[in-house]
Residue, then its C-alpha position, 0 to 999 in steps of 0.5 A: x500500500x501506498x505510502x504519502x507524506x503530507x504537508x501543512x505548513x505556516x510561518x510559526x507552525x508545521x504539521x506534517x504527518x505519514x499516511x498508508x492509505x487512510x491509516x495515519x502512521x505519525x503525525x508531528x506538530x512543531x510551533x512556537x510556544x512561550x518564546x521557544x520551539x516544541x513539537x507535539x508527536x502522536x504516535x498509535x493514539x498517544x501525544x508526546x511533547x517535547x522541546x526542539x530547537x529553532x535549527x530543527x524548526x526552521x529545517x523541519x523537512x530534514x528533521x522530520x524525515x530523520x524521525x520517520x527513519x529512526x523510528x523505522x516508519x519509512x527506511x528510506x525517502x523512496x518509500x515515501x510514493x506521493x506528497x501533498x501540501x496544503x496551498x492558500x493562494x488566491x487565484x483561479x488557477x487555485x481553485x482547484x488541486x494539482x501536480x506540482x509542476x513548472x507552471x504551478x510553481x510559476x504561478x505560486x510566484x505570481x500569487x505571492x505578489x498578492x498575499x506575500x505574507x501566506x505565500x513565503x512560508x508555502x514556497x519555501x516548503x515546497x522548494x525545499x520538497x521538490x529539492x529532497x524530494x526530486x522524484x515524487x510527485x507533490x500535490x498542491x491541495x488548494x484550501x479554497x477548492x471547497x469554495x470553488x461552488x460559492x455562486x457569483x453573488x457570493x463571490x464578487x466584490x463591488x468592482x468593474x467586472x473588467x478590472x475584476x477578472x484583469x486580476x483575477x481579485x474574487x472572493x476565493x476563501x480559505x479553510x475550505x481542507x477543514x470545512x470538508x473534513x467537517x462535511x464528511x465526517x457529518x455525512x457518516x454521521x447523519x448519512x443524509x446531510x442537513x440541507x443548511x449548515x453554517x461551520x464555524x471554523x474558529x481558531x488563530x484563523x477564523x472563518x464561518x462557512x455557509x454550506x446548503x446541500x453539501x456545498x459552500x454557498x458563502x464564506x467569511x474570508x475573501x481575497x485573501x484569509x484577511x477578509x471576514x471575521x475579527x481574528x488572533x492578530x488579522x483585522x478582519x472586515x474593515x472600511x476599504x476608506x479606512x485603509x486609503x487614510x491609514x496609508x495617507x496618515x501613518x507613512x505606512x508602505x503598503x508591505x508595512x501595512x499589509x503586515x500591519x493588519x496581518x500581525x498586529x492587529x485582532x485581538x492582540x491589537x483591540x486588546x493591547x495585551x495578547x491574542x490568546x483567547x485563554x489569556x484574555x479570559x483570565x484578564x477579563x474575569x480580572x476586570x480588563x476592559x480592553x480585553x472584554x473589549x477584545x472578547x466581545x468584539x470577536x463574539x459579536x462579529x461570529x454572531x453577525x454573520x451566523x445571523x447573516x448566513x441565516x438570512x442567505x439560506x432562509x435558515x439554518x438546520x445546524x450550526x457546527x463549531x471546531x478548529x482549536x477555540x471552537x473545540x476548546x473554548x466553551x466559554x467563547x461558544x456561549x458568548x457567540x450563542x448568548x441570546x439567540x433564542x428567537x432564531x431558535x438557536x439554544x445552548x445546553x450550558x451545562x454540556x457547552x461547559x463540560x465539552x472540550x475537544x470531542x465530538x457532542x451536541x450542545x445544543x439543548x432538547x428546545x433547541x430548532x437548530x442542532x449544535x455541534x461540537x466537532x473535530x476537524x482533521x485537515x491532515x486526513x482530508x489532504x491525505x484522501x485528497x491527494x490519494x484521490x489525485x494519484 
């Protein structure tokens, strides 16, 4: 059986994980953690997390390879038969998974002029698993391929349609590899799908997905993972005017700014503090303004666009929340749902506050509308995609 190497990579966090078929071999975690470097391995069902250094993180492809050899997962590259990567990319040519070739990495170049701050890390990984790896065939799996289905409505901004498609500037989104892992694993679990779903994918990214018949009708993120919702440290939706007078008032280049409301804003930004939602809890409960602020913010913005996605479908059969705060945080699920109850929309506070990281219903028995708690798994959706590619 077929062995795959799949990729899913970052600036502070890379997860790379050996699969034969469906069965995941290992599945390694390295990222940033309070000002040093750990990775997180797990291993027949059993985590491990150890201390690394900044060498094996930043030369994490060598690393990881070394581990999968002396741990006799692989006994030599060879045996590794098919790669695939997890690509964000704006761009029509991205709206769909394929071979990494010449053209594809003449277009990732391209796509970097758009979204350097994306782009960089995803090149650099890939440049470095063709250079290793000059014999095996790497797949490009396209992040906003489930997205490929959003109407035109949904898709278009408010441009001349000529100047549109001149640069290809659509509404492409993002987190569509986790979105569909989320539909499948609901379709084993219904069998016959809700007709209208509203995924909310809330992590250091976050998203929500309008999905009605088992496809994305509509998404948070747009042109680029900027788009949308209040996030860790990216703006979110902000006044395209308010863009043009920061440029004019700050001095700012459009790179400083670019990086500007990729890195320093959020809810590190609203809150001056932290963009970590388990510390502005701790901060709130101290009484923090700032941070209730934050907190607030992001709850309310989350809640807008379910009640926007509700509109858009004519309502809504079930709700789903994952990523790492949509699984974890109990506390950020109540206040998304606080006071929803007219749109048929009840959490059962006391099963909310006792789910962390498992698959449950929380919503409660005069709920209308069902809603989940349920894992995403990115790795084994990129690992089926990329089988189905070869």
């Amino acid at each position: 059986m077929k062995k795959y190497l799949i990729v899913n990579t970052g600036s502070a966090s890379k997860k790379y994980a050996l699969y034969q078929g469906e069965e995941q071999i290992i599945f390694l975690h390295l990222e940033t953690e309070n000002g040093g470097y750990v990775m997180t391995e797990k291993f027949n069902g059993e985590l491990v997390k150890t201390v690394i250094t900044k060498d094996q993180f930043d030369e994490s492809l060598n690393f990881v390879m070394e581990i999968l050899i002396n741990n006799h997962k692989i006994s030599s590259y060879s045996e590794v038969n098919a790669i695939g990567v997890r690509v964000v990319a704006p761009g029509l040519y991205f709206l769909k998974h394929r071979l990494i070739d010449d053209l594809y990495m003449e277009k990732l170049e391209e796509a970097k002029e758009k979204a350097p701050l994306h782009m960089t890390p995803i090149l650099v990984s890939i440049k470095n698993l063709k250079q290793v790896f000059s014999n095996t065939p790497i797949y490009g799996i396209s992040d906003s391929a489930f997205h490929s289905t959003l109407p035109d409505i949904s898709r278009n901004y408010g441009l001349p349609k000529a100047m549109a498609a001149q640069h290809e500037v659509y509404r492409y989104g993002y987190h569509g590899t986790s979105i569909k892992s989320i539909v499948s694993k609901l379709k084993k679990q219904f069998g016959d799908l809700p007709e209208k779903i509203i995924v909310c994918h809330i992590g250091g990214g976050v998203s929500l997905t309008a999905v009605r018949k088992g496809v994305s009708i509509d998404t948070t993120m747009g042109f680029t993972p900027l788009e949308g919702l209040l996030m860790a440290t990216r703006v979110g939706d902000i006044d395209s005017g308010a863009v043009l007078y920061l440029t004019e008032k700050t001095g700012m280049t459009t790179a400083e700014l670019r990086r500007y409301f990729n890195s320093q804003c959020g809810l590190l930004g609203v809150s001056g503090q932290s963009d970590d939602v388990r510390d502005l809890i701790v901060l709130e409960e101290k009484g923090d303004k700032d941070a209730s602020l934050a907190l607030s913010l992001y709850a309310y913005r989350i809640k807008k666009y379910i009640g926007s996605y509700i509109a858009a479908m004519n309502g809504v059969d079930l709700i789903v929340f994952t990523a790492t705060i949509g699984e974890r945080s109990f506390i950020m699920r109540g206040k998304i749902l606080s006071d929803m109850e007219n749109l048929g929309i009840v959490l059962d506070k006391e099963v909310n506050n006792v789910t962390i990281a498992e698959d449950k219903e929380i919503s409660a028995q005069n709920s209308s509308v069902k809603i989940l708690v349920l894992k995403t798994d990115e790795m084994s959706q990129l690992a089926k995609d990329t089988e189905e590619l070869i």
